[in-house]
N, C-alpha and C positions, 0 to 999 in steps of 0.2 A: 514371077508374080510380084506385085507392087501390095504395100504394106497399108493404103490407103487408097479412095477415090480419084480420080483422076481428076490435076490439076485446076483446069480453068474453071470451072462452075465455084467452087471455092475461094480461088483468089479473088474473083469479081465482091464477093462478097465481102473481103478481107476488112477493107481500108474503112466499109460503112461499119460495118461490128467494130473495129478499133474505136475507132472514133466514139461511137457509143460507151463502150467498155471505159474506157482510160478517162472520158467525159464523169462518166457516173461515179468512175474510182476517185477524181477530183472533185467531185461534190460532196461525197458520202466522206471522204476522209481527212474530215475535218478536226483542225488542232494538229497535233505534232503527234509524230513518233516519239520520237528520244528526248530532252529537256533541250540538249547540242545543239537540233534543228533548230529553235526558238531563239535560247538566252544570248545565242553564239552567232546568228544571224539579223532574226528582226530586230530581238534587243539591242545589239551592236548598231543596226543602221537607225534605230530610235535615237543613241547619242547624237547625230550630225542630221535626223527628222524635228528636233528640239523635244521629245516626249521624256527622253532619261541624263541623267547626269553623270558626271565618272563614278562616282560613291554607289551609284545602281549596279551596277554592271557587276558579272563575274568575276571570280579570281585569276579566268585567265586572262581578262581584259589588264589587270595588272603586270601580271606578267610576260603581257605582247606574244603569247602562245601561239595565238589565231589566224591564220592569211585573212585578211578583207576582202579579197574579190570578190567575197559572195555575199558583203554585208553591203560593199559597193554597189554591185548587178540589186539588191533588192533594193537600195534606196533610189537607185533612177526608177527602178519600174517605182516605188511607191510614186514618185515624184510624177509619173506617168499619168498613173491611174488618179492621181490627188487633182491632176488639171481636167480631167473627163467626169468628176464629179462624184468619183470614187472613195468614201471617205468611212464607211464602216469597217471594223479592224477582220471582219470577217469574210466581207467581200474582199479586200485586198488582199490577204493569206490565200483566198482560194484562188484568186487571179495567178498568184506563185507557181499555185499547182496544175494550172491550167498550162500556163506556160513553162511549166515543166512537163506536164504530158502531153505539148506538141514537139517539143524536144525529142520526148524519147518515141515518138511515134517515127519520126525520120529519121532515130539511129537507128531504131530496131528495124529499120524497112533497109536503110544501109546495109548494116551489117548481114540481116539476112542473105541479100542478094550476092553480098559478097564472098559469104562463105558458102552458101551452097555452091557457087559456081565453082572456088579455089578447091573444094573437098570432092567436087563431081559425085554427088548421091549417084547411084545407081538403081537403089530398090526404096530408097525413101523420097519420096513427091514432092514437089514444091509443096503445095496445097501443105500437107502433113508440116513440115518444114518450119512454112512459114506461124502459121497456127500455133504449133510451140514456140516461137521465138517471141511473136506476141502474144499470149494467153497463155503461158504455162500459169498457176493462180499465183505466185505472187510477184511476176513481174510488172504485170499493171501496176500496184501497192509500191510497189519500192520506185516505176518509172514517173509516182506524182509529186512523188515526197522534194522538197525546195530545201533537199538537205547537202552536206559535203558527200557523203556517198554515193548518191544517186549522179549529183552533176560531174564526180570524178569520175563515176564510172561510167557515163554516160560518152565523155568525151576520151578515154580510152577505148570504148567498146567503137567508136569513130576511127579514131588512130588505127586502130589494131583490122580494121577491115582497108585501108586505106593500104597499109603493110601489104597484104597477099595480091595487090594490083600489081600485073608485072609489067606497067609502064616503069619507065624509068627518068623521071623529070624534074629539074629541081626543084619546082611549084610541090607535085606531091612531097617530096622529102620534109621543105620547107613548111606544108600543111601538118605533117605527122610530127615534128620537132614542136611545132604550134600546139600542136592539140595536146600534146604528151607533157609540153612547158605549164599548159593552163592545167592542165590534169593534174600535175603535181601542188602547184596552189591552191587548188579546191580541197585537195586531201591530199599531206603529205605522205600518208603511207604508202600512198597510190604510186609514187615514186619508188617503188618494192615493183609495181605493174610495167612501169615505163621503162626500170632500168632493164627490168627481164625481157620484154619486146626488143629495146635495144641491142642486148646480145642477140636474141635469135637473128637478128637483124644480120649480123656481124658472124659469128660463128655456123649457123645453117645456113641464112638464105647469101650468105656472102654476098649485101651490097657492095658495089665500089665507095671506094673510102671516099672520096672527092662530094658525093650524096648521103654518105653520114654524117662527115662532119659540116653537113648544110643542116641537118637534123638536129645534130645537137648542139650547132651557134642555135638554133631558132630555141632549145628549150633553152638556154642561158640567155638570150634576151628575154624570153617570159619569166625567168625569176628575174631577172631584172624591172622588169616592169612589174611584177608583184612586191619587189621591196622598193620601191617607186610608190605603188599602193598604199605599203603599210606604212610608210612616213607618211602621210598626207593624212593617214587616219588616225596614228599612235602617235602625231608632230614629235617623233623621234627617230632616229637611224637604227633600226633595228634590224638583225636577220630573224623571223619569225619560226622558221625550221630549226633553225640554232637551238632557240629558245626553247621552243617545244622538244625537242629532243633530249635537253638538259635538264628539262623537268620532269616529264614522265619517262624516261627510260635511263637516267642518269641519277635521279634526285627520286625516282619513281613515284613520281605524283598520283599518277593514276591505277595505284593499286589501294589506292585509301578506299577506293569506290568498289573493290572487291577485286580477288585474284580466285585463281582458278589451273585447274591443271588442264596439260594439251587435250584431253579426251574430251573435254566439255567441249572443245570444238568440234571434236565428231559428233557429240549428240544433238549440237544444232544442225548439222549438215542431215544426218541421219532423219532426228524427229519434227524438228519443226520445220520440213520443208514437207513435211508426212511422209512418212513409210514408206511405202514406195516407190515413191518420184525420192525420197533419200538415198534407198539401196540404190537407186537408178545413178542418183550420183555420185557415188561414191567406188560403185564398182565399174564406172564410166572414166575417172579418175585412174586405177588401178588400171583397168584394161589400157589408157594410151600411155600410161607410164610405162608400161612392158611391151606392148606391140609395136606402138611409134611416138619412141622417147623424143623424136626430133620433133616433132607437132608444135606449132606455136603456142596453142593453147596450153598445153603441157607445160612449156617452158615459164609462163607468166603464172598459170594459177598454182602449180604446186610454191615455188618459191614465195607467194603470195602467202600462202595457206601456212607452207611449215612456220614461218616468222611471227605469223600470228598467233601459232599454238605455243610458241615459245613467250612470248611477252606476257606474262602473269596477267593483266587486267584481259577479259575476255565479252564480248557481247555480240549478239547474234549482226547488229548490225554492220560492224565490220567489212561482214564478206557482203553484203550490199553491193557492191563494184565489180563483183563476176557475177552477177546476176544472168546478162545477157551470153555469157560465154555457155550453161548451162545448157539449152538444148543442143546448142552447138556436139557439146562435148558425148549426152547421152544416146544422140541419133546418130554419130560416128560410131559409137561402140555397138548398136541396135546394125548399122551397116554392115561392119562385119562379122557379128555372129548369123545375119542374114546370109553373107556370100559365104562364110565361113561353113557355117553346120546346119541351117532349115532351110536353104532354098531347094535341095533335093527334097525334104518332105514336106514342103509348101501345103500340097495340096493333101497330103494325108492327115495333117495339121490344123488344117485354115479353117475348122470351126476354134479350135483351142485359138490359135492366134485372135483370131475375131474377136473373141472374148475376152480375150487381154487387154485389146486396144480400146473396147466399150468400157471396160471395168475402169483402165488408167484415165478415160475420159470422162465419165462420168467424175469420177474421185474429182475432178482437175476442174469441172463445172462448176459442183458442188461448192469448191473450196474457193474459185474465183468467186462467185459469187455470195458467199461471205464474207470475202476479203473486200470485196468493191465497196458494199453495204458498213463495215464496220468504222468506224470515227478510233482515229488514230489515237493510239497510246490505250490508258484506260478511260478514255473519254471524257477528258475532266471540260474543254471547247464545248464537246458534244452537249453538256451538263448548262453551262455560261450563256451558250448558244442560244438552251430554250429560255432559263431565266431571262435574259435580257428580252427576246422576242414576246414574251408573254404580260411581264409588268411594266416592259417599255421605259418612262420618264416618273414612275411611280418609287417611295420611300421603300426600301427593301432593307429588314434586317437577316441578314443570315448566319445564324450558329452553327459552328464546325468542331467537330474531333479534332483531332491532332494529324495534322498527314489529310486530311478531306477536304480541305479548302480549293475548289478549282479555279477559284480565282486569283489565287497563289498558292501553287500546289506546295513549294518550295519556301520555307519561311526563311530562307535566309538567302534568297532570289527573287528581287524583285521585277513583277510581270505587270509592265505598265501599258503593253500592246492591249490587250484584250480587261482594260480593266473598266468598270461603269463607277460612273463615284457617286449615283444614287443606291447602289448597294455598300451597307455597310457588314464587314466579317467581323464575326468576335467570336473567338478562340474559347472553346469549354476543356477546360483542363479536369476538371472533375463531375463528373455527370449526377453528382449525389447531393452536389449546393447549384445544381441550376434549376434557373427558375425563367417563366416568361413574365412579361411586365403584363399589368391589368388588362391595360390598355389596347394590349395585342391586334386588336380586332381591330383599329383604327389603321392600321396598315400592314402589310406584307410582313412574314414572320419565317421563317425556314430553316430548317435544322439539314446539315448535310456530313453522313456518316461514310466510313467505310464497309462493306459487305462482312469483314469477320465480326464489324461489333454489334450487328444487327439484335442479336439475340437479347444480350445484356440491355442496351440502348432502352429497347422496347419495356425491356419488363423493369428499366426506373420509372419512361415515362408513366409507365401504365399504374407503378406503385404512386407517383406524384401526380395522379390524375390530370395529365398534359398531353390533350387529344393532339393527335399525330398522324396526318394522313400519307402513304408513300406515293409520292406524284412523278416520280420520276427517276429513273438509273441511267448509269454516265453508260452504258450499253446499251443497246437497243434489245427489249426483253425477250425477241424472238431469235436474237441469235445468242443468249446465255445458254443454254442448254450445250452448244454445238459447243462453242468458247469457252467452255467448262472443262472439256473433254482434250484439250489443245494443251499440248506442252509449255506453249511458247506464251500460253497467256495466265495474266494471276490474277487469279476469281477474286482472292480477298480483298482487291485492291481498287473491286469496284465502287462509285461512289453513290449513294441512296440518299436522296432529296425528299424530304418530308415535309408536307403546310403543318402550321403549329395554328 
């Protein structure tokens, strides 16, 4: 008995629903994830676009932390789209994303192909297979984002299907050393990815040496051409991995930004991937570390994993770069509890089974599609987005909380991508001497809070008679409720736009 529909009527359908799916996930998830994606990519290729100066930029811009390739890759494409007549900061961000979820559309179709065939399913479908490798819910979300995580793991998630090919050629070798090289410039952690592949490489699959060390000249000409990169951007000789290494895990930089014990890496894996697509992974994990410790997957994501539960700074995004390894790993462990212990009672079972796989898919629907619909981060783009579209070329003043400003979320980070300079921001430090000018009514006026100070906010304006309509939340109002309820998301943190 097979665990799903038979293949081809599903696969026909694959590539149209992708394309839909990962299309809408780029539209709808506008602005940034993490600050990283932004201040560390656009803002970087905004110094050498002429928009920012050295004095704008990050502190890690100072201290040459950063690989450029991926501030490189975004200033030709802006320079792309700027000659096509492409000049809104908001079309071109989505252009990123477009062209990162055609990217990950032909690694996910790679890699599936290639692991289904190297693992030979037996009781799990293509159909079933492929479906999880592209639509589990938050792999669309993570394959649009024009971040370091998504493209390092993107182009390992390449490399690593390339690996279970049993040609033996020095083109492939040369490809995998290539892609493992660029892999570790995009994100140096990911080098925790490439070295582990590289063992299994060496130790299980025992290639001839003569075809590793073609692998690994090819990743040492890519750092070499990525510090080739970073002189041309930093006009200094720097090693940027050096740096970065001597900073946050030497000098531990980035535990300023908050530390955390190993567990809180399990509670991302566990809760914010939801319940049970978490147990799924987690006890997916556990089952090929004991049954088949040799597994390549095994060998790349736990070493991944423990490093990261050790390094004090922790954030969900991290594991971002095994994204794609996921169903991989849970439909291996579903294979063989299948040949294992219910394929004899298949059919005494197969309404309980049935129900399992309706209940996991639905959840997985559900979840995709409010992940596609949601604007990235807490939506501060999403907020910019309508002001700007709404008063156009018109005088806007807008007062902010502390922390509410979406047009600098960051007051000590300047965001000069997305900035309009007929809006003007000014900071209310005390909500008890503000006041609007007479005048107000002669143009655009807007007060923009956070969700916890809604309460308070209200019952000044209300005590200083300062009509206040709410026109708008940095979320889209139909999916707060659900977004509420989500671990991984922080309600207080939403932002509420008011006409004055």
């Amino acid at each position: 008995m097979n665990l799903s529909l038979k293949p081809t009527p599903g696969i026909a359908l694959l590539w149209p629903l992708a394309i839909i799916i990962y299309g809408m996930a780029a539209y709808f998830n506008i602005g940034y994830y993490h600050p990283d994606e932004h201040y560390q990519i656009i803002e970087f290729a905004g110094l050498k676009l002429g928009w920012n100066q050295p004095a704008d930029m990050a502190w890690e811009y100072t201290k040459a932390i950063r690989p450029t390739i991926q501030p490189w890759l975004c200033l030709v494409h802006f320079k792309l789209m700027l000659l096509i007549g492409v000049k809104n900061p908001y079309q071109l961000a989505f252009s990123l994303r477009i062209l990162t979820a055609v990217c990950s559309l032909f690694a996910t179709g790679f890699f599936a192909r290639r692991t289904y065939a190297y693992f030979q399913f037996q009781h799990i479908p293509k159909t079933l297979y492929y479906y999880c490798c592209y639509f589990l819910w938050f792999i669309p979300m993570v394959g649009v984002r024009f971040s370091s995580e998504t493209w390092s793991g993107l182009l390992f998630t390449v490399a690593f299907a390339l690996v279970l090919d049993n040609k033996t050629t020095t083109g492939k070798y040369l490809a995998i050393g290539t892609l493992l090289g660029v892999c570790f410039l995009f994100r140096f952690q990911c080098g925790i990815l490439a070295a582990s592949l590289i063992m299994w490489m060496l130790v299980i699959k025992k290639d001839p040496p003569r075809y590793m060390l073609t692998a690994i000249s090819a990743i040492i000409v890519m750092i070499l051409v990525g510090f080739l990169l970073d002189y041309l951007f930093y006009h200094k000789a720097t090693l940027t991995f050096v740096n970065y290494f001597r900073a946050n895990i030497i000098e531990d930089a980035a535990s300023k930004y908050g530390v955390s014990s190993w567990s809180t890496l399990l509670s991302y894996i566990l809760l914010h991937t939801i319940v049970p697509f978490g147990l799924l992974i987690c006890a997916s994990i556990v089952w090929l570390v004991i049954m088949k410790p040799g597994n390549p997957l095994i060998w790349c994501v736990v070493p991944f994993i423990l490093i990261h539960a050790i390094i004090p700074h922790k954030e969900i995004r991290f594991l971002f770069p095994l994204v794609w390894m996921v169903p991989c790993m849970a439909l291996l462990m579903i294979e063989d509890l299948y040949s294992l212990y219910l394929k004899s009672y298949a059919k005494q079972y197969q309404l309980t089974i049935t129900g399992v796989l309706i209940f996991l898919a639905l959840v997985n629907a559900s979840a995709l599609v409010f992940t596609i619909l949601k604007p990235a981060g807490i939506g501060q783009k999403y907020l910019t987005n309508y002001i700007d579209s709404k008063v156009k070329k018109e005088a806007v003043v807008m007062y902010f909380s502390p922390g509410a400003n979406p047009y600098q979320p960051w007051s000590f980070l300047q965001e000069h991508f997305y900035r309009n300079k007929n809006v003007v921001c000014k900071s209310i430090e005390d909500f008890n001497k503000f006041e609007v000018p007479d005048s107000h009514r002669d143009g655009h006026y807007l007060l923009a809070i956070q969700e916890y100070e809604k309460d308070i906010v209200e019952q000044v304006l209300h005590y200083k008679k300062i009509e206040a309509k709410l026109i708008k939340k940095s979320m889209p109002v139909f999916e707060l409720p659900v977004l509420n309820e989500y671990s991984g998301f922080n309600k207080r943190a939403v932002i509420l736009l008011y006409s004055l």
